[in-house]
Chimera marker file (.cmm) of the C-alpha trace (Angstrom):
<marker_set name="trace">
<marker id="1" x="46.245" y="-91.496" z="-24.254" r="1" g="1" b="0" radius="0.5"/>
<marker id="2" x="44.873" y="-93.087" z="-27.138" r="1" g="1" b="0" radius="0.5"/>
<marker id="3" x="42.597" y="-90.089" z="-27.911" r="1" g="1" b="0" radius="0.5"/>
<marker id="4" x="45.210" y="-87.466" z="-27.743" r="1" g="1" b="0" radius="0.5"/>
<marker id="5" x="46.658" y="-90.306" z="-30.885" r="1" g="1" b="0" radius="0.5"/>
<marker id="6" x="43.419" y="-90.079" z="-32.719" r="1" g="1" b="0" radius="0.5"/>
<marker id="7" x="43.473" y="-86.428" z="-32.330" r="1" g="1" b="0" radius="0.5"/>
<marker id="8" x="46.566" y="-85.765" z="-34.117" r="1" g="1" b="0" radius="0.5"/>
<marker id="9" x="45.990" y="-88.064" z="-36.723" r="1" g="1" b="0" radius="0.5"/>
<marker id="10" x="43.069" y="-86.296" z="-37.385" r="1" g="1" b="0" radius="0.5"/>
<marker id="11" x="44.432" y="-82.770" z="-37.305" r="1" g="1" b="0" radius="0.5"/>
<marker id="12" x="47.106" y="-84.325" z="-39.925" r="1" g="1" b="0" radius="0.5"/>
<marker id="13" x="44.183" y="-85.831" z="-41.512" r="1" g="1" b="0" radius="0.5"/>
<marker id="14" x="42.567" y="-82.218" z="-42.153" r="1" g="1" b="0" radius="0.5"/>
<marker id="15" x="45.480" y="-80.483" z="-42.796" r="1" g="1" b="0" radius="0.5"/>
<marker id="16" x="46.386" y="-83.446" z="-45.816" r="1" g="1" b="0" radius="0.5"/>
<marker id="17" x="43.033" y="-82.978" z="-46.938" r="1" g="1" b="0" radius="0.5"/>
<marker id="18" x="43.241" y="-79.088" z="-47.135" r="1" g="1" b="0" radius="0.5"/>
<marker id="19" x="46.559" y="-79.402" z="-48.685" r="1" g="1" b="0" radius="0.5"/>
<marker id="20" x="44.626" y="-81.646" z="-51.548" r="1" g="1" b="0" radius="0.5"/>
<marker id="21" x="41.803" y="-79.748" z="-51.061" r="1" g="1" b="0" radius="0.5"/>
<marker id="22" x="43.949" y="-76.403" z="-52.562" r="1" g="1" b="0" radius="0.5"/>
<marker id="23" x="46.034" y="-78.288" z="-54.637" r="1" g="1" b="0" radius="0.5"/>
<marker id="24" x="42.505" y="-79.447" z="-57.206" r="1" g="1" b="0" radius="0.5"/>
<marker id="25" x="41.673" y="-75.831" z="-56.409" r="1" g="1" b="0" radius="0.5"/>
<marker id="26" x="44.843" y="-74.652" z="-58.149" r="1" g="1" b="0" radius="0.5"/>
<marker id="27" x="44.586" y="-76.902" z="-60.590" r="1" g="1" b="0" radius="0.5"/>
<marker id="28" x="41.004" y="-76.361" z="-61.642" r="1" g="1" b="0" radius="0.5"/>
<marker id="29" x="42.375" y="-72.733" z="-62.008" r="1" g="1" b="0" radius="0.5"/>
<marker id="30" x="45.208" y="-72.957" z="-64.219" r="1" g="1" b="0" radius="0.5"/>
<marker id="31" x="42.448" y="-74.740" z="-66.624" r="1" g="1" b="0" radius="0.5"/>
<marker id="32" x="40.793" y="-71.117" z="-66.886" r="1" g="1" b="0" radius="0.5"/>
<marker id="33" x="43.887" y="-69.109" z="-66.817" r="1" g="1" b="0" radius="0.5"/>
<marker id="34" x="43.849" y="-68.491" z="-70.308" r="1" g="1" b="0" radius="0.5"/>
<marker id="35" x="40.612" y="-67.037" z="-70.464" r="1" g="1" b="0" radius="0.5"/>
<marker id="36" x="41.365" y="-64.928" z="-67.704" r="1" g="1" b="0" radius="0.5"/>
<marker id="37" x="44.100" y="-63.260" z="-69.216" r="1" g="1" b="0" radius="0.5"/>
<marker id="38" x="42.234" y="-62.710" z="-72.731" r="1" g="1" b="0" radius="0.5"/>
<marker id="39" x="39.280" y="-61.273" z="-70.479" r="1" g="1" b="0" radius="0.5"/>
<marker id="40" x="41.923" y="-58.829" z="-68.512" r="1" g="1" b="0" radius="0.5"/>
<marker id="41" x="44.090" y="-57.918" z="-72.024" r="1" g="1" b="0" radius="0.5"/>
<marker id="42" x="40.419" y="-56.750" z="-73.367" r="1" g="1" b="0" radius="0.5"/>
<marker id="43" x="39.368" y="-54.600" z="-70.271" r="1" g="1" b="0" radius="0.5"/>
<marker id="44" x="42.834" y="-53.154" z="-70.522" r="1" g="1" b="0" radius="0.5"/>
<marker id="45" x="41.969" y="-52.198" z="-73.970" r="1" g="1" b="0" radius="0.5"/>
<marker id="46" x="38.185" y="-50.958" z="-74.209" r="1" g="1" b="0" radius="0.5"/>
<marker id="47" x="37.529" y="-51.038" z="-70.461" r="1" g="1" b="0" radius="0.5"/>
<marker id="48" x="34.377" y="-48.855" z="-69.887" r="1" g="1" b="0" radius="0.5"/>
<marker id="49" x="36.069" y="-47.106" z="-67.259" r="1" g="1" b="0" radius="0.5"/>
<marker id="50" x="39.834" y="-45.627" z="-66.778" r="1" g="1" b="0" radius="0.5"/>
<marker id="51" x="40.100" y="-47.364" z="-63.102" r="1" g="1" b="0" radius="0.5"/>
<marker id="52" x="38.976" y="-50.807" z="-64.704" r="1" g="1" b="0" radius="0.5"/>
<marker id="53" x="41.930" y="-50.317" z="-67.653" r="1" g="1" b="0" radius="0.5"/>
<marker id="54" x="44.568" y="-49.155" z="-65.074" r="1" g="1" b="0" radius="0.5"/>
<marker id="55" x="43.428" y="-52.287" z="-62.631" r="1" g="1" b="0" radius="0.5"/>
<marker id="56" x="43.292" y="-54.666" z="-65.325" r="1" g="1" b="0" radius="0.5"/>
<marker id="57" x="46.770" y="-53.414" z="-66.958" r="1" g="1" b="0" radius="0.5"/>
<marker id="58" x="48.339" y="-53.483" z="-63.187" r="1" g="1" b="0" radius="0.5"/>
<marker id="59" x="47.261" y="-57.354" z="-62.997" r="1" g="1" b="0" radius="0.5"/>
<marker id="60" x="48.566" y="-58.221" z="-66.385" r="1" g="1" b="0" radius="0.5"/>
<marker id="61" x="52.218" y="-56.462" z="-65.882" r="1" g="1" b="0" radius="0.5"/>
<marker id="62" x="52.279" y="-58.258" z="-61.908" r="1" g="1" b="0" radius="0.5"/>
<marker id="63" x="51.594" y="-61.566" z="-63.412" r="1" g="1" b="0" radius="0.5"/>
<marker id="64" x="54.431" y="-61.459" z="-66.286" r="1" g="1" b="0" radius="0.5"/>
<marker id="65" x="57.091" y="-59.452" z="-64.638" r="1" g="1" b="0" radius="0.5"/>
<marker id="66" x="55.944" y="-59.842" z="-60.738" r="1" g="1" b="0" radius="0.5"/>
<marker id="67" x="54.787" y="-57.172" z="-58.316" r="1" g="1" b="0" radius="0.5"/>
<marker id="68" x="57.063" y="-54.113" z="-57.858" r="1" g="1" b="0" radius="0.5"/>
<marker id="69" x="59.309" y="-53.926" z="-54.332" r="1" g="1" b="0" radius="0.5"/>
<marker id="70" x="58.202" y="-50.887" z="-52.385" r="1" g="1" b="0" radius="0.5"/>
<marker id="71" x="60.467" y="-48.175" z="-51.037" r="1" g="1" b="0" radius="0.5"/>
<marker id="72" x="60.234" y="-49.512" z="-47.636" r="1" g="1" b="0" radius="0.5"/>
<marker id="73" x="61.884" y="-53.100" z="-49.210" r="1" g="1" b="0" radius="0.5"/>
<marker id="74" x="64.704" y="-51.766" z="-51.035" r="1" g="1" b="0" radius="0.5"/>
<marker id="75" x="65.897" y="-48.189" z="-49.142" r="1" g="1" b="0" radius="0.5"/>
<marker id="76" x="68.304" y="-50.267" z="-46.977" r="1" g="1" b="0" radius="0.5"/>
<marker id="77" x="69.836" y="-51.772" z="-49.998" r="1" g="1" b="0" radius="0.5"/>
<marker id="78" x="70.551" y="-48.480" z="-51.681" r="1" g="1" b="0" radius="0.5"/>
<marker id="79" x="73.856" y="-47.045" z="-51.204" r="1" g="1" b="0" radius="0.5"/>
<marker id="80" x="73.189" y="-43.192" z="-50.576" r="1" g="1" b="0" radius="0.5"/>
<marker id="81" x="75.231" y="-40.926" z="-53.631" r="1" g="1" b="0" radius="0.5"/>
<marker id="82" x="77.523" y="-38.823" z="-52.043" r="1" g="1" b="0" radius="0.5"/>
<marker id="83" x="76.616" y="-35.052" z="-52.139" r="1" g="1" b="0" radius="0.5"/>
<marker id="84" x="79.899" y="-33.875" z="-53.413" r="1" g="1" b="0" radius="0.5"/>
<marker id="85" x="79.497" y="-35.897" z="-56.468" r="1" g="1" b="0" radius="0.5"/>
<marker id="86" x="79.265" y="-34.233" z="-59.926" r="1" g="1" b="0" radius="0.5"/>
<marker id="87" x="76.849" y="-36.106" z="-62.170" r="1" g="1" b="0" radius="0.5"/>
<marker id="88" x="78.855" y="-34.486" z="-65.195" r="1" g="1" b="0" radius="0.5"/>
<marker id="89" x="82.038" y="-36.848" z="-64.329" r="1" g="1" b="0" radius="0.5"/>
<marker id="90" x="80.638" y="-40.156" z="-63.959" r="1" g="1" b="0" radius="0.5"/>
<marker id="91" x="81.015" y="-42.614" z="-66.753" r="1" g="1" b="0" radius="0.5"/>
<marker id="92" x="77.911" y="-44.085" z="-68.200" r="1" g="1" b="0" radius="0.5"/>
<marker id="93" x="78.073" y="-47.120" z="-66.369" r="1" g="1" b="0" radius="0.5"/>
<marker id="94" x="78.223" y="-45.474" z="-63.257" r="1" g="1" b="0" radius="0.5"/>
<marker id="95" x="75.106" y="-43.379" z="-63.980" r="1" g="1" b="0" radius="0.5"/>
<marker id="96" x="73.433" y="-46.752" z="-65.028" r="1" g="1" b="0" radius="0.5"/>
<marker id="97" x="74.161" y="-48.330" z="-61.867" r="1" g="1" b="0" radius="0.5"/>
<marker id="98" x="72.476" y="-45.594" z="-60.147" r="1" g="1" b="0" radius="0.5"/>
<marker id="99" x="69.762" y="-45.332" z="-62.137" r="1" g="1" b="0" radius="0.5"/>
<marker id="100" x="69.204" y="-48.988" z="-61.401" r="1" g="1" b="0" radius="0.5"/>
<marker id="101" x="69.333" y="-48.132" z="-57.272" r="1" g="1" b="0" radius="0.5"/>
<marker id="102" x="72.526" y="-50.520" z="-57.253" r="1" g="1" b="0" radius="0.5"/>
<marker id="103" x="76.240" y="-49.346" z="-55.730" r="1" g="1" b="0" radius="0.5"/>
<marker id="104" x="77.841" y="-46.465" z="-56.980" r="1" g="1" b="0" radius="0.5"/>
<marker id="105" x="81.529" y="-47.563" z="-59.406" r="1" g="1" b="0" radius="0.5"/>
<marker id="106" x="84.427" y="-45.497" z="-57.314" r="1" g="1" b="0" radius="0.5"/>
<marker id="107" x="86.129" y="-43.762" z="-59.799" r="1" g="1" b="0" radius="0.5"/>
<marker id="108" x="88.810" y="-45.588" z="-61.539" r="1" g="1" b="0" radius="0.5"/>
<marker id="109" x="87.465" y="-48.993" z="-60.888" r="1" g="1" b="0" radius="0.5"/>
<marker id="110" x="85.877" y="-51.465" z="-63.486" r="1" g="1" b="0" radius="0.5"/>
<marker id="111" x="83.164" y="-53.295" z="-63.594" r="1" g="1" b="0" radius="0.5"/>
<marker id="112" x="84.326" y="-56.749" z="-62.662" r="1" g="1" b="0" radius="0.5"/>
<marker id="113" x="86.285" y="-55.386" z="-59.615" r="1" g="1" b="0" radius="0.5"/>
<link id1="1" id2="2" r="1" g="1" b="0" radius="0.2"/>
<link id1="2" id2="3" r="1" g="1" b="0" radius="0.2"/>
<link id1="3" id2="4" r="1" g="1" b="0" radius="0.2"/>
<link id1="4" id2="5" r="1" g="1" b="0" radius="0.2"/>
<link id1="5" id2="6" r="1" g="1" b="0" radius="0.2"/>
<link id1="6" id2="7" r="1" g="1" b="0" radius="0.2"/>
<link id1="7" id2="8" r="1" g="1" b="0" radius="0.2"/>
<link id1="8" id2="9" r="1" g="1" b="0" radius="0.2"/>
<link id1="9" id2="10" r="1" g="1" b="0" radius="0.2"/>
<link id1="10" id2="11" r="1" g="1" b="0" radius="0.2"/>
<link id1="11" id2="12" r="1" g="1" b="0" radius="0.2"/>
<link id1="12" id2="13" r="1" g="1" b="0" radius="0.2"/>
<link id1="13" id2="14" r="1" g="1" b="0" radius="0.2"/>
<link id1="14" id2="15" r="1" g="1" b="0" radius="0.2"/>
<link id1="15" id2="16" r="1" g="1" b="0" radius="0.2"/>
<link id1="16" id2="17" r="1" g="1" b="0" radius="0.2"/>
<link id1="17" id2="18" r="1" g="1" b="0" radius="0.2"/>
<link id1="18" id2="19" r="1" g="1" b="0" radius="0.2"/>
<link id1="19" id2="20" r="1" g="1" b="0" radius="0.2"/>
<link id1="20" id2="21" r="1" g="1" b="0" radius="0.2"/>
<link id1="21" id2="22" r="1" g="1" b="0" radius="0.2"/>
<link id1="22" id2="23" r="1" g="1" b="0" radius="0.2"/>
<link id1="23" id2="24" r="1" g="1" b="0" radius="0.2"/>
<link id1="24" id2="25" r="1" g="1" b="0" radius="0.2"/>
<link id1="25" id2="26" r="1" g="1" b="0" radius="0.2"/>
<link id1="26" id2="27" r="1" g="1" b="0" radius="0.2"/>
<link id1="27" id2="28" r="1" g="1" b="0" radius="0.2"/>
<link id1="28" id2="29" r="1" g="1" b="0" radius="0.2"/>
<link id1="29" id2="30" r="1" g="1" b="0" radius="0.2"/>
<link id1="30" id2="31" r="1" g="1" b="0" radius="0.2"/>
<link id1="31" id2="32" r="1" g="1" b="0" radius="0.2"/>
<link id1="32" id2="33" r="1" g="1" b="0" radius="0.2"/>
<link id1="33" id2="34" r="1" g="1" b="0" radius="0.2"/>
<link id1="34" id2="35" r="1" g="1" b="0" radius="0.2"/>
<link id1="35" id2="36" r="1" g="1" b="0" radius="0.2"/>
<link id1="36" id2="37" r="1" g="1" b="0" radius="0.2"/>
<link id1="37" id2="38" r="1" g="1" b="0" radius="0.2"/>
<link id1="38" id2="39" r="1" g="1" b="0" radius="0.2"/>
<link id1="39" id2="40" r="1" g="1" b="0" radius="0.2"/>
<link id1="40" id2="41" r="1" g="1" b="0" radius="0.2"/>
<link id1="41" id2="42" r="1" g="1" b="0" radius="0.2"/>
<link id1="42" id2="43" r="1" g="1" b="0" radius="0.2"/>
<link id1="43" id2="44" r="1" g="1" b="0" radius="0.2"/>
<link id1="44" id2="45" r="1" g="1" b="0" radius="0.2"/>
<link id1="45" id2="46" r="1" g="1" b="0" radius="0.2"/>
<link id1="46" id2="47" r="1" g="1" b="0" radius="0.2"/>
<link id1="47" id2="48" r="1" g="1" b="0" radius="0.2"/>
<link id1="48" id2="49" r="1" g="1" b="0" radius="0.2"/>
<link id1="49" id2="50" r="1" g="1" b="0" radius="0.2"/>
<link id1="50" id2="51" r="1" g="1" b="0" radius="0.2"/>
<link id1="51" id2="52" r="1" g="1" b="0" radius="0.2"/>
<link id1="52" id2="53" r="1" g="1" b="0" radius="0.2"/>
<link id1="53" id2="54" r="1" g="1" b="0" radius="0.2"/>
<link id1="54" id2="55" r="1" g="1" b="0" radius="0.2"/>
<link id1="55" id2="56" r="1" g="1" b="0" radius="0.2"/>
<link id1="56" id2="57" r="1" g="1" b="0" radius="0.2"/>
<link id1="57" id2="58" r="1" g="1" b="0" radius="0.2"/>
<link id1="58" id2="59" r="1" g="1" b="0" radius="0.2"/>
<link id1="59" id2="60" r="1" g="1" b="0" radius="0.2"/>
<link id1="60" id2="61" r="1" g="1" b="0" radius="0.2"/>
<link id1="61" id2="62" r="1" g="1" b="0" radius="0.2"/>
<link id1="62" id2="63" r="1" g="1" b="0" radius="0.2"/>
<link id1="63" id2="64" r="1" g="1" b="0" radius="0.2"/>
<link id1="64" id2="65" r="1" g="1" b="0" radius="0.2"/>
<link id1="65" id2="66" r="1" g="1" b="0" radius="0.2"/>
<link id1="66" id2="67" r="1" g="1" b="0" radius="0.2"/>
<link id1="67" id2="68" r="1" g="1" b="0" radius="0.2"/>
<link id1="68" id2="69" r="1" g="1" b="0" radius="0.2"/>
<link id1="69" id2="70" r="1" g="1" b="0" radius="0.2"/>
<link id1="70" id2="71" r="1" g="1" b="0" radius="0.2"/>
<link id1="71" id2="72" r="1" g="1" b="0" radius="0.2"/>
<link id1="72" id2="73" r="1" g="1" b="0" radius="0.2"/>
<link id1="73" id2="74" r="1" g="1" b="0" radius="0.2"/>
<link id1="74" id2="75" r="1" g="1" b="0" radius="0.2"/>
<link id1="75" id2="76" r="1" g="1" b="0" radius="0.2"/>
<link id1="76" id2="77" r="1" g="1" b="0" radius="0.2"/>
<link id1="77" id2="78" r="1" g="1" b="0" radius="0.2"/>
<link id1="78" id2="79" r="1" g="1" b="0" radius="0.2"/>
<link id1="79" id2="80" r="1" g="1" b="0" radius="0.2"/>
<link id1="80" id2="81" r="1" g="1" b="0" radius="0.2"/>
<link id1="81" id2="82" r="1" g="1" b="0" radius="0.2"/>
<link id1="82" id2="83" r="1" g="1" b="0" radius="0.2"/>
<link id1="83" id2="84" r="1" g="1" b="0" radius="0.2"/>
<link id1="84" id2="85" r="1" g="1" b="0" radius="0.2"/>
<link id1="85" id2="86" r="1" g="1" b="0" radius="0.2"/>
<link id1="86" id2="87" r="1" g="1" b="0" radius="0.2"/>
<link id1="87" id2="88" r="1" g="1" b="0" radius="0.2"/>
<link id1="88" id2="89" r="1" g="1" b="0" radius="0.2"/>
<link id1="89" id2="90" r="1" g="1" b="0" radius="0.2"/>
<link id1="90" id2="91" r="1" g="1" b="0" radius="0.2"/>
<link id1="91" id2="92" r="1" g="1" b="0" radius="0.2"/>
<link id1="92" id2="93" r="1" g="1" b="0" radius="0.2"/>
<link id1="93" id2="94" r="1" g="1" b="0" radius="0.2"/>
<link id1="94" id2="95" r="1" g="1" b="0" radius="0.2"/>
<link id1="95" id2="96" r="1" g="1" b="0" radius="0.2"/>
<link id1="96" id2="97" r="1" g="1" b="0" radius="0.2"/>
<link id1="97" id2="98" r="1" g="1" b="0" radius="0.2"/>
<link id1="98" id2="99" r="1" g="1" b="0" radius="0.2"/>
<link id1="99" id2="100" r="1" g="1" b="0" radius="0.2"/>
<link id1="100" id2="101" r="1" g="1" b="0" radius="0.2"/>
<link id1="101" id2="102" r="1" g="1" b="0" radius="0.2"/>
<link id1="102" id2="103" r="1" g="1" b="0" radius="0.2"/>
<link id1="103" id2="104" r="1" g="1" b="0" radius="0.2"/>
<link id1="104" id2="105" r="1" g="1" b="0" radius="0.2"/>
<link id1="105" id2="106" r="1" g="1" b="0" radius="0.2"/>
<link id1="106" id2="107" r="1" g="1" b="0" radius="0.2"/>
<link id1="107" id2="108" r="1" g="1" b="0" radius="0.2"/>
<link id1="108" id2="109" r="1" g="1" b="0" radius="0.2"/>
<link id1="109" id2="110" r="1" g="1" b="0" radius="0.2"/>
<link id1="110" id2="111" r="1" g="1" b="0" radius="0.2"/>
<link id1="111" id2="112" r="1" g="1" b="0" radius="0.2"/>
<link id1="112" id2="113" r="1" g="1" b="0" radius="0.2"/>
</marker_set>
């Protein structure tokens, strides 16, 4: 009995001391973020190749605005437009709020409603 104890104290041990362990990782990291971004801003600018420009540009834009959803995460959350809609006759808002994937306005509602 007492070595299934020192077991699991160890295991919790380990898993403490990878905790730690990635916490100084992070840490140390954050000291050098700075220079990573100046070193991706410049290969976005005079990059030697397209790919490396596009990559490094990609990285900059998921860092300060986070990585786009994909189709797959948002379809179920946009509300199909009806096919007997004419685009002509919706108000601008309601063409906004399609644009943006979000619910369709009926027509004569408001916003707030």
């Amino acid at each position: 009995m007492a070595r299934q104890t020192q077991t699991g104290t160890g295991a919790r041990q380990k898993r403490r001391t990878a905790k730690t362990d990635r916490q100084q990782l992070a840490d140390m990291a954050k000291g050098h973020a700075e220079d990573a971004l100046a070193a991706l801003v410049e290969i976005a600018r005079e990059g030697g190749s397209e790919t490396a420009r596009i990559s490094a540009a990609n990285a900059i834009l998921d860092r300060a605005y986070g990585k786009p959803s994909t189709a797959s995460q948002t379809a179920a959350d946009i509300e199909p437009l009806p096919s007997s809609v004419n685009l002509g006759e919706l108000s601008d808002e309601e063409l906004v709020a399609i644009a943006q994937g979000g619910p369709m306005l009926a027509k004569g509602t408001s916003e707030t409603a």
